[in-house]
C-alpha positions as CSV (number, residue, x, y, z in Angstrom):
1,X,-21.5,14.4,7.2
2,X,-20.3,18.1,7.4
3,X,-16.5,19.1,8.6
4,X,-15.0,22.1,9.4
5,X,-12.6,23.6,6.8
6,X,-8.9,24.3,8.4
7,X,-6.4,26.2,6.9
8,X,-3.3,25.4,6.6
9,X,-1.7,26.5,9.8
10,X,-4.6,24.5,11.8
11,X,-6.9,27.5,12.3
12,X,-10.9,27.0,11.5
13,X,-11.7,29.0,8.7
14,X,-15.8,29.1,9.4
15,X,-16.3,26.9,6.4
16,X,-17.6,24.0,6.3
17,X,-17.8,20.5,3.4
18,X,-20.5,18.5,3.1
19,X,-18.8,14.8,2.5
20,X,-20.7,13.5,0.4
21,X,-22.6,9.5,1.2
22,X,-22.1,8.2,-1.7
23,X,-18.5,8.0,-0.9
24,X,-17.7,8.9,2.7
25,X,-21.4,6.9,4.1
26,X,-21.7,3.7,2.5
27,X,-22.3,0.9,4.5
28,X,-18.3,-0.7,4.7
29,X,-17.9,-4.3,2.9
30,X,-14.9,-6.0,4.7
31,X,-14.8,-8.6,2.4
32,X,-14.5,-6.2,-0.5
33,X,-11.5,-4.1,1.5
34,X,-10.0,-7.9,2.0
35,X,-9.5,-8.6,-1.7
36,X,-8.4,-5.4,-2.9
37,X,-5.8,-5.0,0.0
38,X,-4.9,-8.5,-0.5
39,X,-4.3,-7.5,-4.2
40,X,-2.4,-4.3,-3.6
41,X,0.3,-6.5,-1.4
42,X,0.4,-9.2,-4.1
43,X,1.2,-6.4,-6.3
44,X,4.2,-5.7,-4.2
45,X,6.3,-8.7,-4.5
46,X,8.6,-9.0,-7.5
47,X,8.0,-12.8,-7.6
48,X,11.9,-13.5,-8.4
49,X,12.6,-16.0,-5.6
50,X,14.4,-18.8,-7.3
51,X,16.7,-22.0,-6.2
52,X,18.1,-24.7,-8.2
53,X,17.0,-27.9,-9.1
54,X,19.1,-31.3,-9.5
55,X,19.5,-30.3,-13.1
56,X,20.9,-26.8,-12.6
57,X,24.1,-27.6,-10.3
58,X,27.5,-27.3,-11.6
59,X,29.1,-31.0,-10.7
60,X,30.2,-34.7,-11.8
61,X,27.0,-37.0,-12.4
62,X,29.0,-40.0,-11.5
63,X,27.3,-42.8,-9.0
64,X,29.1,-42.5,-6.1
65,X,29.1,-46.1,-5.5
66,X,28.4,-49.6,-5.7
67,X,23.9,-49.9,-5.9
68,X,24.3,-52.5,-3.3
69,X,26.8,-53.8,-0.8
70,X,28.0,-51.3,0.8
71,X,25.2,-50.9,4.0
72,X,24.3,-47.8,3.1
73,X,21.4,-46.0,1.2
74,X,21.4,-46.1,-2.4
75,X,23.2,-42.8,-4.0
76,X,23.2,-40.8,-7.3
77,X,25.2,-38.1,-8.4
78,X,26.8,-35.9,-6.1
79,X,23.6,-33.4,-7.4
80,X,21.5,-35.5,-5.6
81,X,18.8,-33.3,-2.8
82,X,20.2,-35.4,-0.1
83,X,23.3,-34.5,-0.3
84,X,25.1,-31.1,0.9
85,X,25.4,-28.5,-2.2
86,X,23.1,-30.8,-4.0
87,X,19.6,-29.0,-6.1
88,X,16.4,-28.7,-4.0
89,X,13.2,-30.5,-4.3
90,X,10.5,-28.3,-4.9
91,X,12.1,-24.9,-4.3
92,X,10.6,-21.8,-5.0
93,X,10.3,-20.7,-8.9
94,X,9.5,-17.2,-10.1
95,X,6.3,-16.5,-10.7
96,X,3.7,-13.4,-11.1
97,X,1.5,-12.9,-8.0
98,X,-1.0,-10.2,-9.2
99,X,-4.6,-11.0,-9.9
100,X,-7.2,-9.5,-11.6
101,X,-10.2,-7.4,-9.2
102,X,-13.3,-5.7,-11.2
103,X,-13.5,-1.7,-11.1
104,X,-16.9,-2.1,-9.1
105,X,-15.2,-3.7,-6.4
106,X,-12.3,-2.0,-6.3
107,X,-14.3,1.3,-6.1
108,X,-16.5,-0.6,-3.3
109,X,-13.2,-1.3,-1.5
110,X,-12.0,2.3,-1.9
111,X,-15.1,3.6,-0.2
112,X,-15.7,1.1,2.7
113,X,-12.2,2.4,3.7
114,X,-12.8,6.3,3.2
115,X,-16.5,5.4,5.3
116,X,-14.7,3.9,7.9
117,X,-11.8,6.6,8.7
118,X,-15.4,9.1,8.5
119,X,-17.2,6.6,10.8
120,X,-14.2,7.2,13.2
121,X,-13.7,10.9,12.7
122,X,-10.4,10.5,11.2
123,X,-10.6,12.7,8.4
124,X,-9.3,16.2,8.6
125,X,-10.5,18.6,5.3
126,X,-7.7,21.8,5.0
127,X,-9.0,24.4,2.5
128,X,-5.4,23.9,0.3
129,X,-1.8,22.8,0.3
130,X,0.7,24.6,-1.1
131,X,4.9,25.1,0.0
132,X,6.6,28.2,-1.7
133,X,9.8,25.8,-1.4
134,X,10.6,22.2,-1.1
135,X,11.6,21.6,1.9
136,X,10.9,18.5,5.4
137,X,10.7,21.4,7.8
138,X,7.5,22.9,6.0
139,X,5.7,19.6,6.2
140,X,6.7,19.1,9.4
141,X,5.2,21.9,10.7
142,X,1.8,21.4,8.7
143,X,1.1,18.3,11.1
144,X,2.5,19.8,14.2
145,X,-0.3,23.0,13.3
146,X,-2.5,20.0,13.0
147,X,-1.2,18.3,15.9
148,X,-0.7,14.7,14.4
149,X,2.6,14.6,14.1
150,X,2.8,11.5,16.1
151,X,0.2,9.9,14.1
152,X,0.8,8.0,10.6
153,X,-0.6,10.7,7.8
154,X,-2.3,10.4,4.3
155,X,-2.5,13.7,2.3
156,X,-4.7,13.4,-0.7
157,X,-4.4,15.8,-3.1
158,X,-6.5,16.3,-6.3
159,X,-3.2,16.6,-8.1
160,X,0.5,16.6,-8.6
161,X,2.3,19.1,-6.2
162,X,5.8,18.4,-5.9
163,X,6.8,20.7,-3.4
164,X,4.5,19.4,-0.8
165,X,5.2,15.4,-2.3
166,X,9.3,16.3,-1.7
167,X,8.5,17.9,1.3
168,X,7.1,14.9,3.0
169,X,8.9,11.9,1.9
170,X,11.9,11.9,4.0
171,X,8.9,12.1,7.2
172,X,8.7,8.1,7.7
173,X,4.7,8.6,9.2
174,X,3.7,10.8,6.2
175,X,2.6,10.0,2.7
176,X,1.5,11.9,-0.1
177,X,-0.9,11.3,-2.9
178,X,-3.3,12.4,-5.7
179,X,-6.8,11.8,-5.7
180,X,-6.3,9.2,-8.7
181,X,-3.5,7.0,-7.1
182,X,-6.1,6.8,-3.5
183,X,-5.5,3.0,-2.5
184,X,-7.2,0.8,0.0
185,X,-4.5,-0.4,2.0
186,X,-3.0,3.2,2.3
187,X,-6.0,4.7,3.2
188,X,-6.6,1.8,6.1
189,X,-3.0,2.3,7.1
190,X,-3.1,5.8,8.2
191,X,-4.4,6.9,11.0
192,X,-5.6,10.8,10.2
193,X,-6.6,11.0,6.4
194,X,-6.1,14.3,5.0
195,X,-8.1,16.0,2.4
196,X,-8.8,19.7,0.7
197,X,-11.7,20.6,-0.2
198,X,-10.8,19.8,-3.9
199,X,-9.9,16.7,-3.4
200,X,-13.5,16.0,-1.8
201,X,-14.7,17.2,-5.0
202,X,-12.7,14.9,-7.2
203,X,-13.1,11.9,-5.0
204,X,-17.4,12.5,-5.6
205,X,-16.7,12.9,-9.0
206,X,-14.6,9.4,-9.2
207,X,-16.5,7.4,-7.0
208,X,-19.8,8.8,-6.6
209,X,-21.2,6.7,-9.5
């Protein structure tokens, strides 16, 4: 699939980059884009969610009263689940959500996403990015020149480059990464996906394998 090359400001540059198949034209395995987004979301939750048992409140473990006699259910301590301020039966405990995916799936995962966003013509390829200062206004007025300001963004970059990174973070449709850190779920979250024609290089060179 060949793109035109913008530059910076929006403005074709008369080049164009061949994206290559084996990572932009695979045929897309949703089941494979399923686990791995399912895995990136596990990944997110800190898994510290916790509530006391019977055994953990602070209070008298005296039998209230009488076992029998009195007409009225049988009752414990004051700890017991039934009772108001008493433990809780079954509550939530922490515990580690993550689970393990092999690299061939991932990578499967990572390019059924990048060939769907291709299939859909959501990928825009700029020839380089690069702010003289860090500063919101400058990225702001790299997607207005690319007229998807309105539109959640993905800059890939093939590396580190914290003035554009800075630039962008306080932009709540924008997101900046490197070619390494590419995820599913981002990728599928965004609507444009932008690239440079570096990072098409280094995306071949990761995943074309």
């Amino acid at each position: 699939m060949e793109v035109q090359v913008l530059n910076i400001s929006g403005k074709e540059t008369g080049a164009k980059v061949q994206l290559p198949e084996a990572v932009f034209g695979v045929t897309p395995n949703d089941h494979a884009i399923y686990l791995d987004v399912k895995q990136y979301l596990a990944n997110q939750r800190q898994g510290t969610h916790k509530s006391k048992q019977r055994n953990e409140i602070a209070g008298s473990t005296r039998k209230l009263h009488k076992q029998k006699g009195t007409g009225g259910a049988r009752a414990g301590s004051i700890k017991s689940p039934l009772f108001n301020g008493g433990g809780r039966v079954f509550g939530p405990q922490p515990r580690d959500y993550s689970f393990k995916l092999n690299k061939k799936l991932k990578a499967l995962a990572r390019k059924s996403a990048l060939s769907y966003k291709a299939q859909e013509n959501n990928i825009v390829v700029l020839d380089e990015v690069n702010f003289d200062s860090i500063k919101t206004k400058n990225y702001v007025k790299l997607v207005n020149d690319l007229n998807v300001a309105d539109e959640k963004t993905l800059l890939v970059l093939p590396a580190l480059n914290k003035n554009v990174y800075l630039s962008s973070r306080n932009l709540k449709k924008a997101k900046v990464v490197t070619a390494s850190d590419i995820n599913t779920y981002d990728v599928l979250n965004a609507t444009k996906l932008l690239l440079t024609t570096e990072t098409v290089k280094t995306l071949e060179e990761a995943f074309a394998k």
